[in-house]
N, C-alpha and C positions, 0 to 999 in steps of 0.2 A: 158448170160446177155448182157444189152444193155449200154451202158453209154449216160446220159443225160446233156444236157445244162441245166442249172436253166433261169426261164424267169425273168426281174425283173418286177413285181407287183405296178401298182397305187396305190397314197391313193387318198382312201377315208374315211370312218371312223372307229371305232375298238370297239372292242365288250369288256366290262368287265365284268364281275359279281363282285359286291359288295361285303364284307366280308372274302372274300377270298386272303389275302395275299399270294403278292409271294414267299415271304420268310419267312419261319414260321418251328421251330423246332419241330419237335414232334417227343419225346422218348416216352420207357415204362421202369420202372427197373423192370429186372429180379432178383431177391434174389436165392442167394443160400442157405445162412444157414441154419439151421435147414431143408433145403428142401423147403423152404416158395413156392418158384417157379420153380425151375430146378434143379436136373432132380427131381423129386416125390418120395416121402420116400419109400426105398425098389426098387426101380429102378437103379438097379446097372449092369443091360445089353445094353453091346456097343450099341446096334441096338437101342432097344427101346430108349435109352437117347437119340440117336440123330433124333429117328424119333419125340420124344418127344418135342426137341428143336425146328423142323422145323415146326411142328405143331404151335406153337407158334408164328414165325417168322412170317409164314403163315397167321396165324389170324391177326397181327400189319399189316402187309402189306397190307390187305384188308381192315384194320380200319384208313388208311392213314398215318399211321408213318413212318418214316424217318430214325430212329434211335433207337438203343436200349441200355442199360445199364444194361453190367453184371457185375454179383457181383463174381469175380475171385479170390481175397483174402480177405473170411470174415472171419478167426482169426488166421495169423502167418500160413495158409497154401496155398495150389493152386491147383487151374484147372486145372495145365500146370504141363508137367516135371520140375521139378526145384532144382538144388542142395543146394539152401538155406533155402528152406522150402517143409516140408511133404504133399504126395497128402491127399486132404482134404478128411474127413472121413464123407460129405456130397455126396460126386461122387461115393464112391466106397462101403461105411458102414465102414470103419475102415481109421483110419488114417494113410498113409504110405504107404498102399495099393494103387498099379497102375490098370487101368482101362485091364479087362481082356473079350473078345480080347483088347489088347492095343490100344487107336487112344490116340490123344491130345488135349483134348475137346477144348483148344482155339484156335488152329490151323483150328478147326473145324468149330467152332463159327465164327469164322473170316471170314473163306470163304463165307459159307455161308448166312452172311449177308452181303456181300459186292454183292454176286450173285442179292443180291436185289435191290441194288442202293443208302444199307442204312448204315449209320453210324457205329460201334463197336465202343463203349467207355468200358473201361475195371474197374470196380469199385472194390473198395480196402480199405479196413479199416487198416490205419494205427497202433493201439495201441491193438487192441483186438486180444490178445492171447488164451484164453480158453472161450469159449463161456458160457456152463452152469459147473461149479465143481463136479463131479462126475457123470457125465452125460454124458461128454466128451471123446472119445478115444482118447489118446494121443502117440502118437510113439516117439522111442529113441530121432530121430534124430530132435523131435519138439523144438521150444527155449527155452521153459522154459524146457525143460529139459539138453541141452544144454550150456546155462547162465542164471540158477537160479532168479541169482543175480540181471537179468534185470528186473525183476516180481514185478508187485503188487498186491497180493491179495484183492477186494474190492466188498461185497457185494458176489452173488453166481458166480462171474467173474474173473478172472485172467488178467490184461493188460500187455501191455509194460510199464515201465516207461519214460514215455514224458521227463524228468529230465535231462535221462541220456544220455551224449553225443557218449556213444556209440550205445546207440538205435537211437536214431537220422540218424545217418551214417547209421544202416542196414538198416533201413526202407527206406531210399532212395536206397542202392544196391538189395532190391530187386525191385525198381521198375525198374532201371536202366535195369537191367537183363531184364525184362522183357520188354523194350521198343528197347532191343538190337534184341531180336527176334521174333518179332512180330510186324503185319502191322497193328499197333492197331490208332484211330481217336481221342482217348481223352485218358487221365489217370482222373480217377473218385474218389474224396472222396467223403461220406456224413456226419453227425452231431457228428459223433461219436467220438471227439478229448478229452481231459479228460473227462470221464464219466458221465452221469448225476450224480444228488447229491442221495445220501437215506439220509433221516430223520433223524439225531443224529447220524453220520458218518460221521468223515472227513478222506477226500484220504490221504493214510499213504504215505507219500511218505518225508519225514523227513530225511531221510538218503541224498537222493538226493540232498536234497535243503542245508543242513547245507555243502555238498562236492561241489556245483556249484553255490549257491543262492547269492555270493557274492555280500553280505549287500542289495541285491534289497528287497522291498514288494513283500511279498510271491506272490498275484496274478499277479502283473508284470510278475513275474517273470515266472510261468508257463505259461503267454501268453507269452511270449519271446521264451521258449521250442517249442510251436507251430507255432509261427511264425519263426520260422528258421529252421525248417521241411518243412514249404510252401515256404520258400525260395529258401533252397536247389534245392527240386523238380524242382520249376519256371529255376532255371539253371540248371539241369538238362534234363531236357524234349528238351527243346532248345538247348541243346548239342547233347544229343544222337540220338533224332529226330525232328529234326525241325517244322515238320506240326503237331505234332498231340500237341491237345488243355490240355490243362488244366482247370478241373473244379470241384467245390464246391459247394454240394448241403447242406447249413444249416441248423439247426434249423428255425424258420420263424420268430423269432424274433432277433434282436441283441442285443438290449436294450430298456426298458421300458422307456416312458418320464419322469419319476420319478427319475430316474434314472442321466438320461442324457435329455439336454435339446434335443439333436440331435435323443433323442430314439423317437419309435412309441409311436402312443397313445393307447399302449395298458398295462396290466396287469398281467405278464406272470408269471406263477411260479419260472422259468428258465430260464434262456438266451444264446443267445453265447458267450457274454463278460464279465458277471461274474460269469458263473456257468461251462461251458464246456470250456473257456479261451482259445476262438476262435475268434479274432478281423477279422473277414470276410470283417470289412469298411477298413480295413487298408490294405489289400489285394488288395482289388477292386483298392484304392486310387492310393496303388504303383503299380499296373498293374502286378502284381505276378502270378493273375491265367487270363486265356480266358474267361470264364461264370460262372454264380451264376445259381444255382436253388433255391431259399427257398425253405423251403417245408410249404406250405401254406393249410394244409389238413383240415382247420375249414371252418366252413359253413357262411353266410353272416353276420346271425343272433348271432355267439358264443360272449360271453360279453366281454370276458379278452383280445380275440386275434382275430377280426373281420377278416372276408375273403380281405372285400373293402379296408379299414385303409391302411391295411399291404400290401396290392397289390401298394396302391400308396405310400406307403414309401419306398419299395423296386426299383420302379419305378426312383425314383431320388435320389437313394444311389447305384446306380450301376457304376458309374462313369467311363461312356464309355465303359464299355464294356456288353455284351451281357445276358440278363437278361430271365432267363426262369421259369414258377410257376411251383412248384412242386404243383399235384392236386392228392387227395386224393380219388380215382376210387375204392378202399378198401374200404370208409366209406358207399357205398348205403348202404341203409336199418336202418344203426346204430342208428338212431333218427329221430324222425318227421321233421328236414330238409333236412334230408337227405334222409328222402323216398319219399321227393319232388322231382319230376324228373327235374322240372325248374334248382334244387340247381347247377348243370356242367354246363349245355349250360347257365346259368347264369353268371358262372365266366367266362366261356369262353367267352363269349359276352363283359366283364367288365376286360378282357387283352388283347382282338381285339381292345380297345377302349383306352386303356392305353400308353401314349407314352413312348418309352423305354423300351419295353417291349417285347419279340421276339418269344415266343414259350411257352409251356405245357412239364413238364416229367408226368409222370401216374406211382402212385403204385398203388397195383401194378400187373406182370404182369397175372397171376392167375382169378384176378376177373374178367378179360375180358372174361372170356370162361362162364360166366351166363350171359352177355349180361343184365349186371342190372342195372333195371329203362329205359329199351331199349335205353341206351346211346352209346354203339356199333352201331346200328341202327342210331341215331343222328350224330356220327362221320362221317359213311359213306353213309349218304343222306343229309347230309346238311353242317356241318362245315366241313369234309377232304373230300368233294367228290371229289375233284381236287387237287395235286400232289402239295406240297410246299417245295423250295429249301431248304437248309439250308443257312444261309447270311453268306460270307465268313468276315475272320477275317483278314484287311490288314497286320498288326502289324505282322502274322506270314508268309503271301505269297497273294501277291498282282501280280501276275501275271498271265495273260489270258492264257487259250490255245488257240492253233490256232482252226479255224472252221471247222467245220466236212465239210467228202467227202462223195458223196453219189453214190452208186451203185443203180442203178434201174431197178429192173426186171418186164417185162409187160408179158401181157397174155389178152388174149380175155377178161374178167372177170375182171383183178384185177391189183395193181399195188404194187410191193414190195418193198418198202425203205431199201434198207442193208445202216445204220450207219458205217462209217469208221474213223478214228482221220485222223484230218487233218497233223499233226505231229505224227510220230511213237512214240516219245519221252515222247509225253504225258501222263501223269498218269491221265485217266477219272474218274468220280463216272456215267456219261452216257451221255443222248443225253435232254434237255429237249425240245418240243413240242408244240410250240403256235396258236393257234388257233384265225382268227379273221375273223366275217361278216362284208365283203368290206375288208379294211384295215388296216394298221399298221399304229399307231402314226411314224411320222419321228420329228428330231431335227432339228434347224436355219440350219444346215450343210446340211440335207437331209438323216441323217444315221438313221436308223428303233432306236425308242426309248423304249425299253421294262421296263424301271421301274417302272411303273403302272401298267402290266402287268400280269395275272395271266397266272400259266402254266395250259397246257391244259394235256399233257401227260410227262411222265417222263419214260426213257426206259434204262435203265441200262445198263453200257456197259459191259456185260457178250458175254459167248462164240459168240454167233452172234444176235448183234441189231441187229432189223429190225421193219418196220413198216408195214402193208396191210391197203389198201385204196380197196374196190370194187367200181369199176369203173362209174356203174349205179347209185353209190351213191356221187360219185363227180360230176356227169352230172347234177343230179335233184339240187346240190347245189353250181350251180356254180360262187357266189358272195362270198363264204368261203376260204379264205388266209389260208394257215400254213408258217410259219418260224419256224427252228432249231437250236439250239445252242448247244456247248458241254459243259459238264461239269465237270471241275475238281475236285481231289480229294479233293482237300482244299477249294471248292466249288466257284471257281470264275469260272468265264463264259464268251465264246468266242464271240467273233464280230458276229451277227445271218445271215443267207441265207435263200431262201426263200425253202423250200420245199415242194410247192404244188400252184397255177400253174408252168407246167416244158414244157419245148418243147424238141422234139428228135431230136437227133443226125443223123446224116446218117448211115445207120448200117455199 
């Protein structure tokens, strides 16, 4: 190999493509329960699960996501070894049962998406204990068998009781546990905090309240249960791991204006603040969690809970911090607007267009493999053709890494970018790629200004980045700049170099 000088590069002027944010989240949740998404019911061989997984992995990567969200504890069990709770009876077909050949699917999981350049958020339902009653395999060491006494019976479901303050405490030591051994990017709940309501049934939960409810109004009161579970966490996550985020994907409404004069203007059966006693604004306000996802799965057209409305009420109740739509990639087909193909690249066009507004999650991740309403196709020919960062969060690490170093191997043919960290020290997610006809925006200072920027490529820093350039194809285009940056795991981004025009070295 040769080592090269970098030239530095005139401006002149920079090429954008329109619509294409540089910074733009894009998840898929993968479900485990019932099998929804991973592995596939009756898929209980080491091999295929993970050829399973990567297959997956695979397809998002190709449809331009960034990130993924698994669902790791969906009721009182795990993915992972864990001596607080039993391997889920979704991985293996029985509960308690470890994974035979043995691996550690989220040890697995982890790597694996990180090989990609993409996120791991680890999702977790707090309160659900027994999924369906009688349907469910249940081992010794499960907690309602365990501590009974923590259970509430409700509907064809078992929970935890939210109440009790010694559920409370587990619930956070098991994520704790889990955040001690594992190089996980977020901790993930979604909507599921007191149960939706059934019809002429109220949550028994009466024992709890007459030993803790001390004279509060009952619904205060179990929003106060929730809200000191979301607090716990918030310090905890920031104890045990500093960088990785915390986030909330809720129901999509919080409250009807009917309601409150501060609700949407919408009509909801249900809410998060008085039916699931989930005050998600008072989170946002005290800065408790990193991101919101609503889940906003209705179509433009739906009467009670409009796609548009609720896009921009979410839009200016997220109070600083980072707002992403949960979008409903499940509903093609479900209804005449939704076998409109317009109904996705619609909203997607109407949250590119939304200020405060940063990214897409997709449920989920299953329906991607029919490619329906060719929105897969859409994804990646027109809105993800092009690699978008995640936007770092200062609040949990505001510090650059240094600039990558570049090894450059030539040959008759072709030219090969080997990526290096510029600091050994740094923890990458990779190298991102800019591309511009003529040149780079600079600032009053002179220093290259990429915040209008779109990225051109994004290359992961796995076992060895690198880039190829054929040479014949940098000649015929020789008015096209690249600059490089690195990128950290908490997604902040170093000072950029240019890498491409370069001049050599003396051998």
């Amino acid at each position: 190999m040769k080592r090269f000088f970098l030239a530095a590069v005139p401006v002149l002027f920079s090429f954008i493509v329109s619509g294409q944010p540089k910074h733009e989240f894009r998840a898929v949740w993968i479900a485990t329960v019932d099998n929804i998404d991973w592995p596939s019911r009756g898929n209980y061989n080491t091999a295929l699960q993970k050829a399973e997984f990567i297959r997956q992995l695979d397809m998002h990567q190709r449809n331009g996501m960034n990130a993924v969200i698994v669902q790791v504890r969906p009721a009182c069990d795990a993915f992972f070894p864990s001596s607080l709770e039993p391997w889920s009876e979704w991985l293996t077909g029985k509960q308690g049962k470890a994974p035979v050949p043995y691996y550690d699917p989220l040890k697995f999981m982890i790597e694996e998406t990180h090989k990609r350049g993409m996120e791991f958020h680890a999702w977790c339902n707090p309160y659900r204990a027994v999924f369906r009653i009688n349907h469910s395999s249940i081992a010794a060491s499960h907690i309602t068998k365990v501590h009974p006494n923590w259970v509430i019976t409700y509907g064809d479901t078992k929970y935890l009781d939210p109440g009790n303050k010694e559920v409370q405490l587990f619930v956070v030591s098991v994520i704790r546990d889990m955040l001690k051994r594992y190089d996980i990017d977020g901790i993930h709940f979604d909507d599921y905090f007191y149960p939706y309501r059934i019809a002429g049934k109220e949550f028994p939960d009466n024992a709890s309240f007459r030993k803790y409810g001390n004279g509060m109004d009952r619904d205060d009161w179990r929003r106060s249960n929730v809200d000191s579970v979301i607090l716990m966490l918030s310090r905890t996550i920031r104890e045990v791991r500093k960088t990785c985020k915390f986030g909330i994907s809720p129901f999509g409404v919080w409250r009807n204006i009917s309601q409150d004069p501060e609700g949407s203007n919408t009509r909801a059966g249900q809410t998060n603040y008085d039916d699931l006693y989930a005050d998600i604004v008072l989170w946002l306000k005290n800065g408790w969690i990193d991101y919101v996802v609503p889940q906003l799965y209705w179509e433009f057209e739906q009467k009670n809970a409009p796609f548009g409305p609720l896009l921009d009420w979410w839009s200016k109740h997220s109070y600083g911090r980072p707002c992403y739509i949960g979008l409903g990639y499940y509903r093609a087909g479900s209804n005449v607007y939704w076998r409109d193909k317009s109904q996705l690249p619609r909203q997607l066009t109407a949250i590119r267009n939304t200020p405060d507004v940063h990214g897409e999650v997709y449920f989920s991740s299953t329906s991607f493999f029919k490619n329906p309403n060719g929105w897969n196709d859409s994804l990646q020919n027109h809105y993800y053709n092009y690699p978008a960062l995640i936007a770092p969060m200062p609040w949990i690490d505001n510090s650059k890494p240094s600039a990558p170093e570049l090894v450059i191997e030539d040959s008759k043919d072709s030219l090969v970018f080997h990526f290096e960290k510029g600091n050994p020290e740094d923890s990458l997610r990779g190298f991102a790629v800019y591309k511009s006809v003529g040149n780079f925006p600079v600032d009053s200072a002179g220093a290259y200004n990429l915040d209008s920027e779109r990225v051109f490529l994004f290359i992961p820093d796995n076992d060895e980045p690198r880039l190829v350039f054929k040479v014949a194809d940098l000649q015929k285009n020789k008015n096209v700049r690249y600059l490089v940056t690195a990128i950290s795991k908490t997604n902040n981004e170093s000072e950029p170099i240019p890498l491409y025009p370069v001049t050599v070295s003396a051998p």
